[in-house]
C-alpha positions as CSV (number, residue, x, y, z in Angstrom):
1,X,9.6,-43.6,2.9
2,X,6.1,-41.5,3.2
3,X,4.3,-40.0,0.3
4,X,1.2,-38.3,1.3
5,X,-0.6,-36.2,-1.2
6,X,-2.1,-32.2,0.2
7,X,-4.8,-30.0,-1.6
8,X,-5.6,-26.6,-0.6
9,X,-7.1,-23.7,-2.8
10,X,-7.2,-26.4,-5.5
11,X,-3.3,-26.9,-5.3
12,X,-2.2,-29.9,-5.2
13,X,1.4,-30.8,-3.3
14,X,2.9,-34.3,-2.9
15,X,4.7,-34.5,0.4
16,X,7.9,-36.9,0.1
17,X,9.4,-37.6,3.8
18,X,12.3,-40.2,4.1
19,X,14.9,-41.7,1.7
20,X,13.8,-41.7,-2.1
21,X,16.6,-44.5,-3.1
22,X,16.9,-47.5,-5.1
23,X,15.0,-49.6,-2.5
24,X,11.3,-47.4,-2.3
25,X,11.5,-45.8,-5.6
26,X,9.5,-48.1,-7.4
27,X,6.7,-47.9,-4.7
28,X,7.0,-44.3,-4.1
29,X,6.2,-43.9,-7.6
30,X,3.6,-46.4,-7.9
31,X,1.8,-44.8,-4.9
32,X,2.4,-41.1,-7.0
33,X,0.4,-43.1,-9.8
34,X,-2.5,-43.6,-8.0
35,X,-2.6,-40.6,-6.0
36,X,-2.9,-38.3,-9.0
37,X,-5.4,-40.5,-10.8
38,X,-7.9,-39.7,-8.3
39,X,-7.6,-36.0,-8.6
40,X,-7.3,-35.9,-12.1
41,X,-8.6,-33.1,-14.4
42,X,-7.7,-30.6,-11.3
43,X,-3.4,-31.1,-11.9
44,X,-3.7,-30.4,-15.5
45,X,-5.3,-26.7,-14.6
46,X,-3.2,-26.1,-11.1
47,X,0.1,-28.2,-11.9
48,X,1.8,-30.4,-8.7
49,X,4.4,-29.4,-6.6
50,X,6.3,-31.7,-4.8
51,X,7.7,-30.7,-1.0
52,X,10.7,-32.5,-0.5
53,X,10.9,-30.3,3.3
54,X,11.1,-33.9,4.9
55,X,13.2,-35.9,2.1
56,X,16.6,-36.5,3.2
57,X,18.1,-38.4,0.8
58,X,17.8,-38.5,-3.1
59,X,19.2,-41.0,-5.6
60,X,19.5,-41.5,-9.2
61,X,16.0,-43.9,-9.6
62,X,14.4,-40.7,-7.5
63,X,15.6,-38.4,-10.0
64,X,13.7,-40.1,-12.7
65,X,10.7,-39.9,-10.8
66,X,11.0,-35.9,-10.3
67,X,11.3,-36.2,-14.3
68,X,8.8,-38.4,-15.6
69,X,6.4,-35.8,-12.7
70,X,8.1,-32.9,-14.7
71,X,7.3,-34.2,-18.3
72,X,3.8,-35.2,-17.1
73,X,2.9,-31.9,-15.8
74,X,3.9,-28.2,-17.2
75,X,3.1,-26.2,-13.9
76,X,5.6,-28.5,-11.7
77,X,8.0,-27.1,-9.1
78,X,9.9,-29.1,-6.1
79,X,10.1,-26.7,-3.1
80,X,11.5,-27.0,0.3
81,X,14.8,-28.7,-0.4
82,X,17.1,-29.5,2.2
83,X,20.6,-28.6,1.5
84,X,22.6,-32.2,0.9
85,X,19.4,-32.8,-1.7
86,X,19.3,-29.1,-3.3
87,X,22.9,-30.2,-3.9
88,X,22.0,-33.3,-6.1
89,X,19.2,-31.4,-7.8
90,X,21.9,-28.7,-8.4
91,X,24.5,-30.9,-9.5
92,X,23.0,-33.0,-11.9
93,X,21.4,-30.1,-14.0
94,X,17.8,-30.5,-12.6
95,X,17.6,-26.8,-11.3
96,X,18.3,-25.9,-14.8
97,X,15.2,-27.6,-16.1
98,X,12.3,-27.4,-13.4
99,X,11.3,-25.3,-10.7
100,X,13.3,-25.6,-7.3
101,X,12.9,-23.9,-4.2
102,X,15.7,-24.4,-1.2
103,X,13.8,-25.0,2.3
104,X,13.8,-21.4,4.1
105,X,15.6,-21.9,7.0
106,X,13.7,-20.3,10.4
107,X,14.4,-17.4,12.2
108,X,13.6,-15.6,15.4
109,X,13.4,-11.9,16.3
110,X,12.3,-13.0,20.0
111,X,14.6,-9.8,21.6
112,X,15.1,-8.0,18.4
113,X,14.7,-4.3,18.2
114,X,12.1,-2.5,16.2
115,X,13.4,-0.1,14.0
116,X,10.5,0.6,10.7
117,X,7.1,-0.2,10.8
118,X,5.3,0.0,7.2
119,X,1.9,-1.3,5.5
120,X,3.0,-4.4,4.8
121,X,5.6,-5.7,7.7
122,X,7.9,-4.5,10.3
123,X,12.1,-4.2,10.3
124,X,13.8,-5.3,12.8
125,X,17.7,-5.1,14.0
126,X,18.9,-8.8,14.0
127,X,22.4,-7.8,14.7
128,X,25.1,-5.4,14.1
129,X,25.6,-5.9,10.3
130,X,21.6,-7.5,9.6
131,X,18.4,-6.7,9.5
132,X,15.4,-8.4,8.6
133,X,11.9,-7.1,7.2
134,X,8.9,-9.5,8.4
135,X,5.9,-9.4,6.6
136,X,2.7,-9.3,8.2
137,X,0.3,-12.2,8.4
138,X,-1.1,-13.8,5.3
139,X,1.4,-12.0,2.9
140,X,2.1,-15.0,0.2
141,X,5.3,-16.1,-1.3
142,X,4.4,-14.5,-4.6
143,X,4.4,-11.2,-2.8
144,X,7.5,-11.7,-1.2
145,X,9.0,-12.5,-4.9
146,X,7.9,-9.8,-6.3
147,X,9.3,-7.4,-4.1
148,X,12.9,-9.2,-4.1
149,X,12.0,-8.5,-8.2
150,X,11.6,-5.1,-7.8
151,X,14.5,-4.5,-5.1
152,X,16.5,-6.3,-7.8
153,X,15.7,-4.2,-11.1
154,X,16.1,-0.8,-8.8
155,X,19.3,-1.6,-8.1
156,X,20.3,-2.5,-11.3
157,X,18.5,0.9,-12.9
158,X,20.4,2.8,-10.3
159,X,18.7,2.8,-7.3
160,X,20.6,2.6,-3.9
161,X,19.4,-0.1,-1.7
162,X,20.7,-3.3,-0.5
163,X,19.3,-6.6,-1.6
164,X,18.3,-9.8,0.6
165,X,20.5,-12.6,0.8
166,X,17.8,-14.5,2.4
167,X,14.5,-15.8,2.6
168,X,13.3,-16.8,5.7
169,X,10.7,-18.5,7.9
170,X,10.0,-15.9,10.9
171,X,8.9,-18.2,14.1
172,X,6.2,-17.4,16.3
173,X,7.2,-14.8,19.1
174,X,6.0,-12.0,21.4
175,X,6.6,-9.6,18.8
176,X,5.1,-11.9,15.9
177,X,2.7,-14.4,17.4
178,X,2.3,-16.1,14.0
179,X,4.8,-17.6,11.2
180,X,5.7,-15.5,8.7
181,X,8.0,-14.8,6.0
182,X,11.3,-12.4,6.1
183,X,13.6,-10.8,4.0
184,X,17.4,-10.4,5.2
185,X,19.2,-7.3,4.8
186,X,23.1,-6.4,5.6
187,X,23.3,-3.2,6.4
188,X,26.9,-2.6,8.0
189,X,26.0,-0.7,11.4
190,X,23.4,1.6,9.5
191,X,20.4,3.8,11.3
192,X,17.4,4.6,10.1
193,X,17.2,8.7,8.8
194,X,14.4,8.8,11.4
195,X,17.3,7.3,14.3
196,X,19.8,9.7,12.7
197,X,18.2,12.5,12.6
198,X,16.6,12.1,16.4
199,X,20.0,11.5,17.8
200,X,21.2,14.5,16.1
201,X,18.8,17.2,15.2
202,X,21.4,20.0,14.8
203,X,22.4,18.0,11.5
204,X,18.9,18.5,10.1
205,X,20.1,20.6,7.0
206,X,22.2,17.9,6.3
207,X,19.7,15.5,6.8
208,X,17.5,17.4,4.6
209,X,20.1,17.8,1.7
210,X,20.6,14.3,1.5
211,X,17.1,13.6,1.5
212,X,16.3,15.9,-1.0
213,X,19.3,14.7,-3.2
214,X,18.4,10.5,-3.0
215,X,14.8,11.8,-4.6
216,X,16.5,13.8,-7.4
217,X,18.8,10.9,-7.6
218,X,15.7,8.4,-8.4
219,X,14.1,10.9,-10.2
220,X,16.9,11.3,-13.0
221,X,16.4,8.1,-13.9
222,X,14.5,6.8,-16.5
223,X,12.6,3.4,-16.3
224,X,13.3,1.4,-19.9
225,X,10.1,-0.2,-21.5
226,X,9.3,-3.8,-20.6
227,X,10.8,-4.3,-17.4
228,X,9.4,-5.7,-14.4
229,X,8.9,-2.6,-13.1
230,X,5.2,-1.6,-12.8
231,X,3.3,1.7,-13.6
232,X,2.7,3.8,-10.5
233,X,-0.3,5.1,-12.0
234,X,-1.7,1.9,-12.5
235,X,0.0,0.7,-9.2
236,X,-2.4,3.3,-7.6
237,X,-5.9,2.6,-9.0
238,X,-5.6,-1.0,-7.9
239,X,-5.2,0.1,-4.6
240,X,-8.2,2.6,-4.6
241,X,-10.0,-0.4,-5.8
242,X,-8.9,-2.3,-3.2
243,X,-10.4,0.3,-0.5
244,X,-13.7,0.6,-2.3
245,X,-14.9,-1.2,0.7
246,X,-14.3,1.7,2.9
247,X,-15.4,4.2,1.5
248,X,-18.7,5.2,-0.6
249,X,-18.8,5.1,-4.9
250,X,-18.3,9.5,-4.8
251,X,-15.0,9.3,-2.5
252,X,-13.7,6.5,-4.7
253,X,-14.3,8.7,-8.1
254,X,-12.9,11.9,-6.3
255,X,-9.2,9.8,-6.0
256,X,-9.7,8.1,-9.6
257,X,-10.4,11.9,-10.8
258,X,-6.8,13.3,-9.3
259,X,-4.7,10.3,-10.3
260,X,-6.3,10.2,-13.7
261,X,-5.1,13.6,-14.1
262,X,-1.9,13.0,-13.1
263,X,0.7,12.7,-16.7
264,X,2.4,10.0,-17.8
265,X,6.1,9.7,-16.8
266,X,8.9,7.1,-17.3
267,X,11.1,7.8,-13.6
268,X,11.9,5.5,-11.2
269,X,9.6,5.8,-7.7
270,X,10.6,4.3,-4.3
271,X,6.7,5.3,-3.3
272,X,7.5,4.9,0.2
273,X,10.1,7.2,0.4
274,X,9.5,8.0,4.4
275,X,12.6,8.9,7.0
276,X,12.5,5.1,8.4
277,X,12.7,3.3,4.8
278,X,16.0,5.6,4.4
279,X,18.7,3.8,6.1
280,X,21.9,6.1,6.8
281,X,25.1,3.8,5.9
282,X,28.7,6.1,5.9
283,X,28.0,8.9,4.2
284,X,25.3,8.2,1.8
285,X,21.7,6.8,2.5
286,X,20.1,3.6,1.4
287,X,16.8,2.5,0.8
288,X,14.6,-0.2,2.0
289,X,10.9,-1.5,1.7
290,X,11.0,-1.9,-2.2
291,X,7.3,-2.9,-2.2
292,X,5.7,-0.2,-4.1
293,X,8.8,0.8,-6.2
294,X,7.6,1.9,-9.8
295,X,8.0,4.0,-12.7
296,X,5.7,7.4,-13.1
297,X,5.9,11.1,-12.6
298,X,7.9,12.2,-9.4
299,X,4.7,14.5,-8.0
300,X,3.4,10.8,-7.4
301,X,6.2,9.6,-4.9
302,X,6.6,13.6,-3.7
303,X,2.9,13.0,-3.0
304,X,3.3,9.6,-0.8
305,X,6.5,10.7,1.0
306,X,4.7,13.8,1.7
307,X,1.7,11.7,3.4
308,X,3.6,10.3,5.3
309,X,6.1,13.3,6.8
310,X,3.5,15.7,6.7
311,X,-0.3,14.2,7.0
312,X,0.4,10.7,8.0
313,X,-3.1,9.3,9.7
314,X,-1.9,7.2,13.2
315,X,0.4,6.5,15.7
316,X,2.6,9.0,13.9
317,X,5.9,8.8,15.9
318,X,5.6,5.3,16.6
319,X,5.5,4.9,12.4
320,X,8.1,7.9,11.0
321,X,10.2,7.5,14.5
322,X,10.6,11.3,14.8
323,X,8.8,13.8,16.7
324,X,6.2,15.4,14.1
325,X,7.1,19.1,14.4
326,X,11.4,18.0,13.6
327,X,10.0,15.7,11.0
328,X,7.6,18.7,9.2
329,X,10.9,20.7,9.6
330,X,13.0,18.5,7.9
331,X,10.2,17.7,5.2
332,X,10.4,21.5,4.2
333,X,13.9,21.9,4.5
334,X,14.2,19.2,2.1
335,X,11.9,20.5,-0.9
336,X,13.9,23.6,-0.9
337,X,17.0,21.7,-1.9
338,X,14.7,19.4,-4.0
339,X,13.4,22.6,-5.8
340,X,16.3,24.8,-5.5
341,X,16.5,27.3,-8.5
342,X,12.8,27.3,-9.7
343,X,11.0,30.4,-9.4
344,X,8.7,31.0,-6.1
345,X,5.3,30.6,-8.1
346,X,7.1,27.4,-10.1
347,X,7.4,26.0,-6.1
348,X,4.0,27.1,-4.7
349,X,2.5,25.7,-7.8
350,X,4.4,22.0,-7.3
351,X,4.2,22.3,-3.5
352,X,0.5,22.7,-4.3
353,X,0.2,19.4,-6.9
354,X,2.2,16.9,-4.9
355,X,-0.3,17.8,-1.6
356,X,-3.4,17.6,-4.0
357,X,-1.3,13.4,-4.9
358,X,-1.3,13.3,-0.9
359,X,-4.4,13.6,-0.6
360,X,-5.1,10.2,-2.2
361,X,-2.2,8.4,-0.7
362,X,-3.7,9.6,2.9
363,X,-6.6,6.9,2.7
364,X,-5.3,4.4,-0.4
365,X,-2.3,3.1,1.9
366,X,-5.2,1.4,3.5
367,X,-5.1,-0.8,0.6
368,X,-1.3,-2.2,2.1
369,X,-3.0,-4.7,4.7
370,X,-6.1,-6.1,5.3
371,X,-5.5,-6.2,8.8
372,X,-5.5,-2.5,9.8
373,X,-7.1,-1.8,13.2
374,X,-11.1,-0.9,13.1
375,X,-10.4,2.5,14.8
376,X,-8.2,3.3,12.4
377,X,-9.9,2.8,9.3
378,X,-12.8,4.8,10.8
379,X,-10.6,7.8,11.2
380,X,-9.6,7.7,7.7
381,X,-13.2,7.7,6.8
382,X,-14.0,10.4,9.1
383,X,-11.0,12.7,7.5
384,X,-11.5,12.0,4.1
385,X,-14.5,14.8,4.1
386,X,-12.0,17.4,5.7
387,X,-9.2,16.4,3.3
388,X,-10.9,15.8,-0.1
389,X,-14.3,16.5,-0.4
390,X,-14.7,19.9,1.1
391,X,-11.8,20.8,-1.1
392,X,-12.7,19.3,-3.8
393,X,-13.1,21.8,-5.9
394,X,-9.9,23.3,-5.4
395,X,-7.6,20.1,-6.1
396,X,-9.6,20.1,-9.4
397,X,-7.9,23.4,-10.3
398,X,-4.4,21.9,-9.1
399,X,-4.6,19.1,-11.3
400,X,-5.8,21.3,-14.1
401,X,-1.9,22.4,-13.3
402,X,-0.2,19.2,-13.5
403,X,0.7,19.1,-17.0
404,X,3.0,22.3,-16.6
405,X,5.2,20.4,-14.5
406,X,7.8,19.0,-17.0
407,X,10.5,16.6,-16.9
C-alpha cells in the first residue's frame, strides 16, 4: 500500500495506490495523520480530496478511514474510482454522504472525423451512433460540469439536445497532441445542418424552415427563476471583460453600451445556435455545444447565430462547414420564416437590432479560449473600427429601438 500526499494551486490530494484492507489500514491511516499535520491551516480553507485512481481494493477498516477524513474535513471528495471500488463506496451508502467521482475511462479519436469546430473544443465522429466533443487544452473539470448542468436543465425546459453519457479522458494524438477532457454524445447516424445542407443544397428551404422553427421553438420558452441557468446578459459582460486585454478602454465601453441596452427577457438561448451545433437526426434537428446556453431576449442569440452565418471572423468554411454564399442564403431564408407575418418595417427594424447584438459577439467570442491564434486576434482588432466604431453612432439609434421589440 502507497499513500503519497500532492499540492497544487493550494489543493491538497492524498494519493492511495494498492490494497486498503485490514492488514495496512492502520498504517495508511497513521501515515494520513502525519501528512496532514504538516500542512495544516491550508486543508481547513481548500478541503482534501483523496484519488483512489490507483486503489484496487477497499475494505470495511478502509471505509472508516474515508469517514473519519470526511468528518474531519467539510470540502472532502474521493475521485477517480475504479469500478469494483465505486461499487463498495456505492453499495454501502457512502456516495450518498460524500463526494465521489468514478475514474474517466480514456479515449482516442486517433482516425476520427472532424465534424464542428467551436470556441471551446472540437466534435468528432467516434462511430456510427457516437460522438464526442473534446475540449481544448486547459478547460477544467468545473467547466465541463457546468456544461453537462446546463445541457441537463435545457433539456428538461424543453430544449432538444441529447445529453452525455460519458465523461472521458481524451489521449494524446495527431489531432489532440495533449490530454484532455470529452463529452460523449449518441447521436443515431445524425449529420451536422452544415453536412446536410452541403450534400443537399436543393433542400435549403427546408433546411431553412427548420432552422428558423428550432429558434422559435427555444424562444417560446420561458426560463423559471432560480435555476441553474445563467443570464445571457450577464453571460456577455463577463466575456467583454475577459477581452479587455485586446482591445483599448473606448471599444470595451462601446460593447458594454449595446448590451446594456439590450431589455431584460426570461427565454431560453442556445447562444451558439450555428449550422454545425445543429445536428440533423430523422426529421427533426438537435442541438449540441450547450456551453453558452442561457436565459435572455432572443435578439441576443439572433445576434450570435447571426455572427457566426453572416460575419464570422476566420477560417469561415472550415468553422460553419458550408460555403459562405449557401450559408448567407440559408441565414436569410431562415429569418423570413422566423419573422413570417410581421410587417416589413417590424423586420427591417429587428433585422437591424440583432446585427447591431452581432456586432459585439464578432470580437467577445474571443473571450471562449485563451489560446486563439495571434493573427487572429489582430484581425479582430483591426475590424472592430470598420464594424463598431465608425458606425457607432448609428447602432446607438438601433438600440434606442430595442425596447419595441416585445415578447
Amino acid at each position: 500500500m502507497t499513500t503519497t500526499v500532492q499540492t497544487n494551486d493550494g489543493k491538497v490530494t492524498i494519493c492511495l495506490e494498492g490494497r486498503l484492507d485490514t492488514a495496512t489500514s492502520a498504517k495508511t491511516s497513521a501515515k494520513i495523520n502525519t501528512l496532514l499535520e504538516t500542512l495544516g491551516p491550508q486543508l481547513a480553507e481548500s478541503g482534501l480530496t483523496c484519488d483512489l485512481s490507483g486503489l484496487i481494493y477497499l475494505s470495511s477498516s478502509g471505509l472508516r478511514i474515508l469517514l473519519s477524513l470526511a468528518k474531519r474535513y467539510k470540502k472532502f471528495s474521493v475521485v477517480n474510482v475504479q469500478p469494483q471500488v465505486y461499487e463498495v463506496l456505492q453499495t454501502t451508502g457512502f456516495t450518498k454522504i460524500m463526494t465521489v467521482e468514478r475514474a474517466m475511462r480514456q479515449m482516442s479519436i486517433e482516425g476520427c472525423r472532424l465534424i464542428g469546430i467551436g470556441g471551446v473544443g472540437k466534435v468528432y465522429r467516434l462511430d456510427g451512433d457516437t460522438i464526442i466533443k473534446v475540449f481544448r487544452e486547459g478547460t477544467t473539470m468545473d467547466e465541463v460540469r457546468r456544461e453537462i448542468t446546463l445541457a441537463k436543465e435545457a433539456f428538461v425546459l424543453g430544449m432538444p439536445t441529447p445529453i452525455s453519457f460519458d465523461v472521458v479522458k481524451v489521449a494524446p494524438s495527431s489531432e489532440c497532441p495533449t490530454e484532455c477532457y470529452g463529452l460523449v454524445y449518441e447521436l443515431l447516424k445524425a449529420k451536422t445542418l452544415s453536412t446536410y445542407l452541403r450534400q443537399h443544397p436543393d433542400r435549403l428551404d427546408d433546411c431553412a424552415r427548420k432552422y428558423a422553427n428550432l429558434f422559435l421553438e427555444l424562444h417560446s420558452i420561458e426560463v423559471p427563476e432560480g435555476g441553474a441557468v445563467p443570464s445571457a446578459i450577464d453571460y456577455e459582460l463577463h466575456q467583454i471583460e475577459h477581452i479587455r486585454r485586446y482591445f483599448p478602454e473606448r471599444n470595451i465601453d462601446m460593447m458594454r453600451t449595446i448590451i446594456n441596452s439590450i431589455p431584460k427577457a426570461n427565454r431560453l438561448l442556445h447562444l451558439d445556435l450555428q449550422t454545425k451545433n445543429a445536428m440533423v437526426q430523422g426529421d427533426e434537428l438537435m442541438l449540441i455545444d450547450m456551453g453558452e446556453v442561457s436565459y435572455g431576449h432572443p435578439m441576443l442569440d439572433l445576434g450570435h447565430a447571426h455572427s457566426s452565418m453572416v460575419n464570422l471572423i476566420g477560417d469561415y468554411e472550415k468553422i460553419i462547414g458550408l460555403p459562405q454564399e449557401l450559408a448567407r442564403q440559408m441565414w436569410n431564408r431562415a429569418m423570413e420564416y422566423y419573422f413570417a407575418g410581421l410587417s416589413p418595417q417590424t423586420i427591417a427594424e429587428r433585422k437591424a437590432q440583432y446585427e447591431a447584438v452581432s456586432c459585439v459577439r464578432n470580437f467577445s467570442w474571443l473571450a471562449l479560449s485563451d489560446s486563439f491564434p495571434e493573427e487572429l486576434i489582430r484581425e479582430c482588432q483591426a475590424l472592430f473600427d470598420q464594424r463598431v466604431t465608425q458606425r457607432f453612432d448609428h447602432l446607438m439609434e438601433v438600440c434606442k429601438t430595442f425596447r419595441r421589440w416585445t415578447l
